[in-house]
N, C-alpha and C positions, 0 to 999 in steps of 0.2 A: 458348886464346888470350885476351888478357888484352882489353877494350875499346879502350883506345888503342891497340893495336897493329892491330886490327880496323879500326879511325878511318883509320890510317895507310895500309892497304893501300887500302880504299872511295877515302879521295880520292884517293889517287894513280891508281886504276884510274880514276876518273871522268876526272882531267887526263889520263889518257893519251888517252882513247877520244878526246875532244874535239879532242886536241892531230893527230888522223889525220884531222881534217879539213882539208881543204885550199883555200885560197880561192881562189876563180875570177876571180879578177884580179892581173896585177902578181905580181913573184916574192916572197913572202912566206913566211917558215915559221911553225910551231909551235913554240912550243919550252916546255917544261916544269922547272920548278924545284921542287926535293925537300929542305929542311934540315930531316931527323929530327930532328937535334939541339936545333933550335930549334922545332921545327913549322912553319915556313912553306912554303908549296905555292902555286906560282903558272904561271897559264898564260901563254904572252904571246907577241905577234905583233911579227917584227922584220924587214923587207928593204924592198924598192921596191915603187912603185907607178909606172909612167912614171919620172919624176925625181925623183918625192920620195920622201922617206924615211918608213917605218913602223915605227914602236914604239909600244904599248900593250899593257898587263896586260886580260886576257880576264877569269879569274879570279885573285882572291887569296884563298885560305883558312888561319886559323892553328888549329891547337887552344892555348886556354887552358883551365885547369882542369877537363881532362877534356872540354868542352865543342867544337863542332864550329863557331869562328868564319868565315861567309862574310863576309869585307872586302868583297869587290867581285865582281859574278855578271853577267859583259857578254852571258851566253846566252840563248836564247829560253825554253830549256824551264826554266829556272831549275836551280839546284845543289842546292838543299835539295827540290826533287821529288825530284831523281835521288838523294839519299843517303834519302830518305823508300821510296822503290820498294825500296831496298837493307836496307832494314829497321832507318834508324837511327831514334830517337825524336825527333818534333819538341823534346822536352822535352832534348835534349841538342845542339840546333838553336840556334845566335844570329847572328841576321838584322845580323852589324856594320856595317852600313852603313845602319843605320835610327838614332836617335839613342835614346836611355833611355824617353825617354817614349811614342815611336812602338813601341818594341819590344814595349811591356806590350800595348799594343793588338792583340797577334800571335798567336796560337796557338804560336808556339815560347819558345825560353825567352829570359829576357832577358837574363842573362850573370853 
């Protein structure tokens, strides 16, 4: 199996695990977004809470160039551990939501 294709199953297996967690308030679900096509992978929380309404992206991750971009990581235990435990390389890691110059300061790669 080729490494993107590798990329592809890892995150999606991570949005799913995440996406079964279930929040202890308010009817809210999980829900998970997959565009192979495009790369984009996103986790995101959408129903009520009392009377208002809930939407926001949990995570967002894209691969560009081979590379495993986390946009946006709203987790505890962070996304780049969990794909780190899974045995991808920091070095194929870009922390996107850090800016250019914060990224070099990282251990992962900068993009």
């Amino acid at each position: 199996m080729d490494k993107l294709e590798q990329y592809r199953i890892l995150i999606k297996q991570i949005l799913t695990e995440h996406s079964r967690l279930k929040s202890s308030y308010g009817e809210i679900d999980e829900v998970v977004f997959f565009d192979e096509v495009r790369d984009h992978y996103q986790l995101f929380s959408v129903g009520w809470e009392n009377r208002k309404r809930v939407f926001g992206c949990t995570i967002h991750i894209d691969i560009i160039d081979t590379k495993i971009w986390i946009q946006y990581d709203g987790t505890e235990v962070g996304v780049a551990n969990e794909l780190i435990d899974l045995g991808v390389p920091k070095s194929s890691i870009v922390l996107g939501w850090h800016s250019l110059n914060a990224r070099k300061l990282t251990e992962f790669a900068v993009g």
